[in-house]
C-alpha positions as CSV (number, residue, x, y, z in Angstrom):
1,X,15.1,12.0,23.1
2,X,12.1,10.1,22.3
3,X,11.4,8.0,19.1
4,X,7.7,7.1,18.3
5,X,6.8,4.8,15.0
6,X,3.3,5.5,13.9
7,X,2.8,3.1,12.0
8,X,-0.4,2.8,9.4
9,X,-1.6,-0.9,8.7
10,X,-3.9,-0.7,5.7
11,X,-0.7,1.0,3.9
12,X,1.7,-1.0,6.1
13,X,3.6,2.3,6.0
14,X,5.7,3.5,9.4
15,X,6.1,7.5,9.7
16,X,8.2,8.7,13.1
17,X,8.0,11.3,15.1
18,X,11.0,12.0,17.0
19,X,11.2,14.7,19.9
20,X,14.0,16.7,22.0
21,X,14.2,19.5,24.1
22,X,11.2,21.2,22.4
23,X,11.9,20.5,19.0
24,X,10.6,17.8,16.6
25,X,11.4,16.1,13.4
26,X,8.9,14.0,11.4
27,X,10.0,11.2,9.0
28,X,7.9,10.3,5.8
29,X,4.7,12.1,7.5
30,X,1.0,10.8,6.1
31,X,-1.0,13.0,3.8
32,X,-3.2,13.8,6.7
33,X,-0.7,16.4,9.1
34,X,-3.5,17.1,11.3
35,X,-2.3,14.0,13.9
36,X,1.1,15.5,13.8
37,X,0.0,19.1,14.5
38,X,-1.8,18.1,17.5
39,X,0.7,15.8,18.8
40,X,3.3,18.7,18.4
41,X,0.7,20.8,20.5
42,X,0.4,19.0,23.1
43,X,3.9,17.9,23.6
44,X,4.7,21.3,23.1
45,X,7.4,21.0,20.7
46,X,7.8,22.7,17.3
47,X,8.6,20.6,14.7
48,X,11.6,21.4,13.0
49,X,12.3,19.4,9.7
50,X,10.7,17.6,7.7
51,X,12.8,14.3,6.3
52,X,11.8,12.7,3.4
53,X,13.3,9.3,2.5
54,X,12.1,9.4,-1.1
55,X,9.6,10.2,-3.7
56,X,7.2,7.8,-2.4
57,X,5.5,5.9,-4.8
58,X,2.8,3.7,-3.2
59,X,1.2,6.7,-0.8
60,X,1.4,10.4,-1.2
61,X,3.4,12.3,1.6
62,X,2.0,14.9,4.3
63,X,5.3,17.0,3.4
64,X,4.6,19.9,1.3
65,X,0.9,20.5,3.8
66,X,2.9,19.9,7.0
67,X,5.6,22.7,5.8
68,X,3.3,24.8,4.8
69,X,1.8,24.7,8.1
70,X,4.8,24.7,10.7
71,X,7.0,26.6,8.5
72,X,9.3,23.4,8.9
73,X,12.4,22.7,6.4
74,X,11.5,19.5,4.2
75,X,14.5,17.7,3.7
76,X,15.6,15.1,1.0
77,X,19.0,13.7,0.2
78,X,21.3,14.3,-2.6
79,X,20.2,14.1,-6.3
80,X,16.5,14.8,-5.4
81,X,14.8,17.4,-7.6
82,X,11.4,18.8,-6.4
83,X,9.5,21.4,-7.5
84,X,9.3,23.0,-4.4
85,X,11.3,25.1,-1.6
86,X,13.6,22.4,0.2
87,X,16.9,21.6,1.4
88,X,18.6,19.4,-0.7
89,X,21.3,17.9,1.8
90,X,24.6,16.6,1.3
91,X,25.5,13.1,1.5
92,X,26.8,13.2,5.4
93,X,25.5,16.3,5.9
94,X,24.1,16.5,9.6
95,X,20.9,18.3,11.1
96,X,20.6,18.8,14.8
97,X,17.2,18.5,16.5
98,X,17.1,19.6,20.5
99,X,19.7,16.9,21.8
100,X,20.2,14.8,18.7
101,X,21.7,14.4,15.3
102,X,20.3,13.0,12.1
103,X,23.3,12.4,9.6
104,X,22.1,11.8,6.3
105,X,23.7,8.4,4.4
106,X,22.4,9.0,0.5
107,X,21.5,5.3,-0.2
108,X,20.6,4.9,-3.9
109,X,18.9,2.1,-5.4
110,X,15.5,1.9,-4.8
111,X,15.1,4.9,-5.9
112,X,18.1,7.3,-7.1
113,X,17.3,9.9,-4.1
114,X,16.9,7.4,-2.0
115,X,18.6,8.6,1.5
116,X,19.3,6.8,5.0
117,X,18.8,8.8,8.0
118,X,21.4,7.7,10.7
119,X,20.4,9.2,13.9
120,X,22.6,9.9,16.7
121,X,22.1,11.1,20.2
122,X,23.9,14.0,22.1
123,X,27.2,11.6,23.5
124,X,27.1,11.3,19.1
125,X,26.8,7.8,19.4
126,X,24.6,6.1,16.5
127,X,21.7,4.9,17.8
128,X,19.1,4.0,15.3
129,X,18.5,4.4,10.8
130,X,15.6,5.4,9.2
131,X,16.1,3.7,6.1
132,X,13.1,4.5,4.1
133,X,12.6,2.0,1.4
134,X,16.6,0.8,0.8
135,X,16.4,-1.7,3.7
136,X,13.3,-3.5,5.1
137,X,12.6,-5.8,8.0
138,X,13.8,-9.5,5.7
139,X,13.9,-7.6,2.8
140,X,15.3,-4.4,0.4
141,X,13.8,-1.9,-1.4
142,X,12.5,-3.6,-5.0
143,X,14.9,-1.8,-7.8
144,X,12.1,-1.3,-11.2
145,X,10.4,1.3,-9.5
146,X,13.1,4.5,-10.3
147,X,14.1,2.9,-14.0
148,X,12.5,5.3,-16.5
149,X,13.0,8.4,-14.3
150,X,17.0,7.0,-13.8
151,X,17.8,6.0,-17.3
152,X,18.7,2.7,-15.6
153,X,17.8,-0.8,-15.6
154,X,16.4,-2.8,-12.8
155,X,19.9,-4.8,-12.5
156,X,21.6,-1.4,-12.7
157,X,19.8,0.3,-9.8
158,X,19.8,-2.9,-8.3
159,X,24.0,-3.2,-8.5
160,X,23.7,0.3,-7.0
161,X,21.9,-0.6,-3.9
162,X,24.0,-3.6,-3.3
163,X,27.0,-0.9,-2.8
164,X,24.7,1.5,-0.4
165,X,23.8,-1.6,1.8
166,X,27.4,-2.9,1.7
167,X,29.0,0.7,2.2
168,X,26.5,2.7,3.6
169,X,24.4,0.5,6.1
170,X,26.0,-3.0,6.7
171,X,29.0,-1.1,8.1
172,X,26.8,0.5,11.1
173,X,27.1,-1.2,14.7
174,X,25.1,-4.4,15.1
175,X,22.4,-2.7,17.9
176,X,21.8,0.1,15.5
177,X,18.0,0.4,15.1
178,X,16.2,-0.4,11.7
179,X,13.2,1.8,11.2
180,X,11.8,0.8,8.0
181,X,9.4,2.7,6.0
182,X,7.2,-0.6,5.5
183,X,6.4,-3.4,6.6
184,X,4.6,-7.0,5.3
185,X,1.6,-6.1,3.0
186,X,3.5,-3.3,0.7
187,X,3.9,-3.7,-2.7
188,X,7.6,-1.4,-2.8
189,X,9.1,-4.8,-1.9
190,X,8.4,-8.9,-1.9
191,X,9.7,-10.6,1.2
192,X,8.9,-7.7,4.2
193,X,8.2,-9.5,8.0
194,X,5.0,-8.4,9.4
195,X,7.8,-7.3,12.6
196,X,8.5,-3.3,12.4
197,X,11.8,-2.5,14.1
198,X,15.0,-4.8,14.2
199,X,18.5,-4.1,14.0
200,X,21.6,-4.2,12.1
201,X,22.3,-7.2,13.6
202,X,19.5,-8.9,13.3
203,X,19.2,-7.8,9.6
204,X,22.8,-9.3,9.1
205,X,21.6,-13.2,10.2
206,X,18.2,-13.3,8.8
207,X,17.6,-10.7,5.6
208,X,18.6,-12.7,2.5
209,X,19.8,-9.6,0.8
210,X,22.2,-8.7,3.8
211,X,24.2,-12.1,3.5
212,X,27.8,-11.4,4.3
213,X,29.5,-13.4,1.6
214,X,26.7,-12.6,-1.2
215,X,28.0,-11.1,-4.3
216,X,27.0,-8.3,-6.5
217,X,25.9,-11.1,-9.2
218,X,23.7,-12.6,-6.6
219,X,22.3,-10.0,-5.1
220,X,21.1,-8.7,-8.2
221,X,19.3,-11.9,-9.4
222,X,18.0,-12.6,-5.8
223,X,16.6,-9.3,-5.7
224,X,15.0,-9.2,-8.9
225,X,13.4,-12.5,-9.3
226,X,10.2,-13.1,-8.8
227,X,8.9,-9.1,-9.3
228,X,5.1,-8.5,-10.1
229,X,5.0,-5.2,-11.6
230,X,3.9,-2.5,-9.9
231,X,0.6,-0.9,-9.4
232,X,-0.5,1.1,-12.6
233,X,-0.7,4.7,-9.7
234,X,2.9,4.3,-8.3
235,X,4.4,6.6,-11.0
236,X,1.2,9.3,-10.6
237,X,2.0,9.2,-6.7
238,X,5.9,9.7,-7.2
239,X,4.7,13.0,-9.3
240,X,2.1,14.3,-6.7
241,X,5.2,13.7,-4.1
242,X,7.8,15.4,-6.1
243,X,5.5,18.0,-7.8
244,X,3.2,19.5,-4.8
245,X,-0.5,18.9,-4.6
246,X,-3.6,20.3,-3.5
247,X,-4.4,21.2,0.3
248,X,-6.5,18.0,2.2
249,X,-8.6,20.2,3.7
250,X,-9.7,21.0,0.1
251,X,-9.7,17.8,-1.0
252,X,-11.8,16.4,2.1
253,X,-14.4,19.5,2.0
254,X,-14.9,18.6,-2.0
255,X,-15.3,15.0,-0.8
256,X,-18.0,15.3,1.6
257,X,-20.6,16.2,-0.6
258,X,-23.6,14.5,1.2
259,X,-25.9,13.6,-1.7
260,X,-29.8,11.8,-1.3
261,X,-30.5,9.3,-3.5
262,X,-31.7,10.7,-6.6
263,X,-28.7,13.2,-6.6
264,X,-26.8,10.2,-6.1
265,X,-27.9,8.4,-9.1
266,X,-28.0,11.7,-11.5
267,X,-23.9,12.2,-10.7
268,X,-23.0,8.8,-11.3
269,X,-24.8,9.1,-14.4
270,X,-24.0,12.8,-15.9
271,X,-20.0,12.0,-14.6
272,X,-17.9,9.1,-15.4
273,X,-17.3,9.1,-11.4
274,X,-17.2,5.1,-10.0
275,X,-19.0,4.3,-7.5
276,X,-17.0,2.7,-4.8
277,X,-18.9,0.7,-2.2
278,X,-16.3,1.0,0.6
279,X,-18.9,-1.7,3.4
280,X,-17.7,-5.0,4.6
281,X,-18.0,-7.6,2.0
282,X,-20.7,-9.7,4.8
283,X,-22.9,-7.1,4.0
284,X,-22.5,-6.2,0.0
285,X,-22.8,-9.4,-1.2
286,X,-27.1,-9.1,0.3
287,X,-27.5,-6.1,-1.8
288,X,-25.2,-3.0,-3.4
289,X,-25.6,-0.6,-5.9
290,X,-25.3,-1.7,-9.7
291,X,-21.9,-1.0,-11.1
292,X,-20.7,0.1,-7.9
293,X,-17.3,-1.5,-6.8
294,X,-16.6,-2.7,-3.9
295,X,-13.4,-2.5,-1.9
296,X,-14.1,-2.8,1.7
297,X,-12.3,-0.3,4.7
298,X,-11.6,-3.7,6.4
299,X,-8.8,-4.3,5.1
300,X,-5.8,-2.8,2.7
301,X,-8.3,-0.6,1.2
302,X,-6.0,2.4,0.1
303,X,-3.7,0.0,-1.7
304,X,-6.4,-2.0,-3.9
305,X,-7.8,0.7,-5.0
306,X,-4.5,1.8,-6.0
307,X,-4.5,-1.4,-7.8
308,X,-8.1,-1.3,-9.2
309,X,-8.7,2.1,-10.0
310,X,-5.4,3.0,-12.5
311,X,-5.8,6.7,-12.6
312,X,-5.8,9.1,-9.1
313,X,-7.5,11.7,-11.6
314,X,-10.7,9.5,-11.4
315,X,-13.5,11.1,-10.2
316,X,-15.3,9.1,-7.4
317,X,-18.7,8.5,-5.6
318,X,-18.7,7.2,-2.4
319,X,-21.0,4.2,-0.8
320,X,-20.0,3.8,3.2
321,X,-20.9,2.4,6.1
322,X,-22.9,6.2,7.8
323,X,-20.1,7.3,10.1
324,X,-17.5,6.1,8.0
325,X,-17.5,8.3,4.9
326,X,-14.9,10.7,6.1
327,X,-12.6,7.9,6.6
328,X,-13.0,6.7,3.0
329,X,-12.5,9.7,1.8
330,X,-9.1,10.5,3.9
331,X,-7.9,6.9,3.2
332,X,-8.2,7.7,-0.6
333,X,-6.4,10.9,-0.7
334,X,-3.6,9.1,1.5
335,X,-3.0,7.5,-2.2
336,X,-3.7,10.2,-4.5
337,X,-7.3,10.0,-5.0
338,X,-8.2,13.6,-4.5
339,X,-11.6,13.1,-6.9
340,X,-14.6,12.2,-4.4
341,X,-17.2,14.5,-5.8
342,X,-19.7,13.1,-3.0
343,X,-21.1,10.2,-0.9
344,X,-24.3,8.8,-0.2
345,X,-26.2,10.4,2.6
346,X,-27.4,7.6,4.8
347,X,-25.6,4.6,2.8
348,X,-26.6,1.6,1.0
349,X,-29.9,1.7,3.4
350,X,-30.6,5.2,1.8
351,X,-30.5,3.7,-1.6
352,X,-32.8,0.6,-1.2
353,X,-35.5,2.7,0.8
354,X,-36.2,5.3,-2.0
355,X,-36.7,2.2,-3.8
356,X,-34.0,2.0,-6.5
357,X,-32.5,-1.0,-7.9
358,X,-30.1,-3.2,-6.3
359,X,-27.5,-5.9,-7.1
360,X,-26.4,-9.3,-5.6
361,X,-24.0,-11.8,-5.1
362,X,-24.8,-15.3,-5.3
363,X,-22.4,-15.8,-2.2
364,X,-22.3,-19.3,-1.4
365,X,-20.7,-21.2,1.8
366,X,-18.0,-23.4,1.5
367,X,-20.3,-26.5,2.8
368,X,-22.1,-25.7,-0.5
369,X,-18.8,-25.3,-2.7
370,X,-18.0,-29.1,-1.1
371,X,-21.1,-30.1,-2.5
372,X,-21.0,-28.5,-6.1
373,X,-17.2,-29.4,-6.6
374,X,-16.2,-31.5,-9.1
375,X,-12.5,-31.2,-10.2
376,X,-13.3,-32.5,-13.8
377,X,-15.9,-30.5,-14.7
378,X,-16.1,-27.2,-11.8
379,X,-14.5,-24.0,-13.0
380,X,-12.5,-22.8,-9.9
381,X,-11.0,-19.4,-10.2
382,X,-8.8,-18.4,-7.1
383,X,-7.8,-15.1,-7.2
384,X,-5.2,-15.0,-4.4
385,X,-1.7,-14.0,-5.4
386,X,0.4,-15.7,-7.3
387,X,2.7,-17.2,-4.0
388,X,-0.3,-18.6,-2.4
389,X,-1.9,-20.0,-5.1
390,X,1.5,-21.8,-5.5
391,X,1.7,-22.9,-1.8
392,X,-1.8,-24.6,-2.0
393,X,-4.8,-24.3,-3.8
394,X,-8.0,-26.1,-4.5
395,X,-6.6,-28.8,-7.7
396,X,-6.9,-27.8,-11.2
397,X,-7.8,-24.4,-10.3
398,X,-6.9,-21.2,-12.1
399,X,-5.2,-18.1,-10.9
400,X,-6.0,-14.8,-11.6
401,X,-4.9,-12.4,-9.5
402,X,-7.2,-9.6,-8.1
403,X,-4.3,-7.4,-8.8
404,X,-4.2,-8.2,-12.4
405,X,-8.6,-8.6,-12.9
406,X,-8.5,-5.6,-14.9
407,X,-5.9,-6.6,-18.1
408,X,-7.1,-10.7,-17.7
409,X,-10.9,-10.0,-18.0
410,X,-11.1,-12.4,-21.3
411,X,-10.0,-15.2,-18.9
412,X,-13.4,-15.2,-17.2
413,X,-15.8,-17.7,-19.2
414,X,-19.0,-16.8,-20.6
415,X,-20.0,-19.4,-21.7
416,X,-20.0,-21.7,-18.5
417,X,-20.5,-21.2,-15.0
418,X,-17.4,-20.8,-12.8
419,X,-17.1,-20.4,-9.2
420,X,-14.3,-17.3,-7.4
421,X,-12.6,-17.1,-4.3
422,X,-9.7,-15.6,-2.6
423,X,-8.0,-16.0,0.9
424,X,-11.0,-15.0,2.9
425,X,-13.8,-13.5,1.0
426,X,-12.6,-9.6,1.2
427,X,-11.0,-9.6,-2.7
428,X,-13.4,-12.1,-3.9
429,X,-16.1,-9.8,-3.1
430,X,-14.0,-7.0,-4.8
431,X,-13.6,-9.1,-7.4
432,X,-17.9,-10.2,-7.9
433,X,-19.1,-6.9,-7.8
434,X,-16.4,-5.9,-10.5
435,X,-17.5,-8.9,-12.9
436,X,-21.1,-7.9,-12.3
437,X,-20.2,-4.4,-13.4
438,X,-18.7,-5.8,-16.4
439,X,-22.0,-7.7,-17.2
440,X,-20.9,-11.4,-15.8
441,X,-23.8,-13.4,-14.2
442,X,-23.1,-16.7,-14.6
443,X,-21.0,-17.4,-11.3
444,X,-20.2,-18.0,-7.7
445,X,-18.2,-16.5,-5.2
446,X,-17.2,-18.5,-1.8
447,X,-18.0,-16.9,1.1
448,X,-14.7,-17.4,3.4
449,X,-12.6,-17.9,0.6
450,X,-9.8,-20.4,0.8
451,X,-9.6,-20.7,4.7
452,X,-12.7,-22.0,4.6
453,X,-12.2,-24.0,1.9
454,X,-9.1,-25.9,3.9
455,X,-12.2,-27.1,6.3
456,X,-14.1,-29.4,3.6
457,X,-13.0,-32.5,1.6
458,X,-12.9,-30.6,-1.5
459,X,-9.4,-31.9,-3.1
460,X,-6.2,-29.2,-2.6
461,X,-2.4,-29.8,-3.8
462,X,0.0,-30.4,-0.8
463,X,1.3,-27.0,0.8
464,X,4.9,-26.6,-0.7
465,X,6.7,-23.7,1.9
466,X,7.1,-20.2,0.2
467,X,11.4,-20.3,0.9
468,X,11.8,-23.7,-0.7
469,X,10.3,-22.4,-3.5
470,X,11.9,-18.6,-3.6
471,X,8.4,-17.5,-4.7
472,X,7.7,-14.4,-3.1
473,X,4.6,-12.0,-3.5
């Protein structure tokens, strides 16, 4: 038996591949099953089931593809109602896979489908959980996600997945393996580590929400405090999960459109397509496109434009890096944005050379910022999130986080000049070039953000330490 993560950073999302005498089974599988299929080849095993810890809602699942291609069973736990063939299993219902077992432990809370996968090896001892989004590494699955679709509130689901950790998972054998669907950087929960695997054990001494003598009271407030709400796609990703979608390979041949530059300019202006810039922010902010956006592939790229962009059904226009449009357009559908219509043949460099207008950023260092700064009179606007504005931040600024630009645009003066920045120049530059498309001129955006803030004498408020504070974000 052989148990591989693979584990996706910009989504901090962890699929598994798990293997046995010829046979396969593939846990919350990306949107992209091509990886899969030719792992499956060349180990030459045939993958079997499909298991599904939920109705994702931050990424859309290779599942209903991957099935379709295989012929494998997809597989969710009890109370799960999709529109498509699948077995709905039993809670302790078992499903055996060459040499091993995977017993499924229905785990309600996060979500009201949410299921456990306990999986056991041939002697049927219990080796290892793939627990989806009910238990994290330091944290739980956040409970307001399911609410509308469960008739419940946030406390209610929240009571509920204090009895499917206490009764489901917390009884399991210390070295039982945790194999989390996420990890630090997803918004499905506040707290995550950046570590991957742990176990049982582990989770008992060190994940707040596991503490032995915690009650249900408790655990509900602890786990509820401190909640942003959730990216405005969530809910259209849940319904692409639970609903069926349309084939990648349609989706990435629609995408790669290549268009010159004057076929370019006539979509973006006879559509109501965006144009998303999807460079580095060290070379945008020397020239882009005017009223592109730009979210850069460096980074979590699939989750801010979940953020950014509020409808999947948006229709988009692509700016990349040449060489790199493909993987823009893969890493969108991986959230539900199936609407490329085309890209820019040649990029940015295409663009400038048939001689159409550009855009900048006045981008300055933080040697300059040092220079400008004067706490009375500079308008500072960080843009980080909430937790590390509060751990430090350059005195008497303002935060407005990126993830909330959209619905806190009157905040922005325009009547005096302000100056942006974020942790290290990759939101900030998200951030500019969606002002600018808004028609803001009047400001400045630091180039290394706040890290290179911290290296001048501009005056910051001590660093207060994210626990003694129980801010999380």
């Amino acid at each position: 038996m052989k148990v591989e993560q693979i584990y996706t950073g910009c989504l901090a999302q962890g699929a598994y591949y798990i293997t046995s005498k010829g046979e396969a089974a593939i846990v919350d599988p990306l949107r992209e099953i091509k990886p899969y299929l030719e792992r499956a080849k060349k180990d030459r095993v045939e993958i079997k089931y499909i298991f599904e810890t939920h109705f994702h809602a931050d990424f859309v699942s290779g599942h209903v593809d991957l099935a379709k291609a295989t012929g494998a069973k997809i597989i969710y736990g009890p109370t799960a109602q999709p529109a498509f063939d699948c077995i709905i299993a039993k809670d302790g219902e078992e499903f055996k896979v060459g040499d091993f077992t995977l017993k499924t432990l229905h785990t309600p809370g996060h979500t009201m489908e949410s299921t456990t996968y306990l999986l056991k090896d041939e002697n049927g001892k219990d080796v290892a959980i793939f627990s989806g989004d009910t238990l994290f590494i330091g944290d739980v699955g956040r409970p307001d996600l399911a609410q509308k679709a469960a008739d419940m509130t946030q406390e209610q689901l929240a009571a509920t997945l204090y009895k499917s950790l206490r009764e489901k998972i917390m009884t399991l054998a210390d070295d039982v393996l945790v194999y989390p669907a996420h990890g630090a950087g997803s918004a499905c929960g506040k707290n995550m580590s950046k570590e991957t695997v742990s176990t049982i054990g582990e989770q008992k001494k060190s994940n707040y929400a596991l503490r032995a003598d915690m009650t249900e009271e408790e655990f509900v407030k602890e786990v509820t405090e401190g909640l942003l709400p959730p990216p405005q796609y969530f809910p259209m990703n849940v319904a692409m999960n639970k609903m069926g979608y349309e084939n990648i390979d349609t989706v990435m041949e629609r995408g790669l459109q290549a268009m010159n530059a004057e076929e370019f300019e006539a979509a973006a202006n006879e559509t109501d397509a965006v144009m998303l810039d999807t460079r580095n922010d060290a070379v945008v902010w020397k020239g882009f496109i005017p009223n592109s956006i730009n979210i850069s592939l460096d980074g979590q790229f699939a989750p801010w434009v979940g953020a950014l962009i509020p409808d999947v059904k948006q229709q988009l226009l692509i700016i990349a890096e040449p060489g790199r449009e493909e993987e823009s357009i893969m890493r969108l559908a991986r959230v539900g944005y199936d609407n490329v219509i085309g890209f820019l043949k040649g990029g940015f460099d295409a663009w400038k050379n048939a001689g159409k207008e550009i855009d900048t950023i006045n981008r300055i260092t933080s040697a300059d910022f040092e220079k400008v700064f004067d706490k009375d009179s500079t308008i500072v606007i960080d843009i980080r999130k909430p937790g590390e504005y509060t751990a430090e931040h350059v005195e008497e600024a303002l935060n407005i986080p990126l993830d909330y630009l959209n619905e806190n645009l009157a905040e922005f003066p325009k009547d005096k000049n302000f100056i942006i920045h974020c942790g290290s120049g990759y939101r900030s530059m998200t951030a500019a070039t969606m002002l600018k498309s808004r028609g803001w001129e009047n400001f400045r955006e630091v180039a290394g953000g706040y890290d290179a803030i911290k290296g001048t004498s501009v005056p910051r408020t001590d660093f207060v330490c994210a626990t003694k504070m129980k801010v999380k974000s």
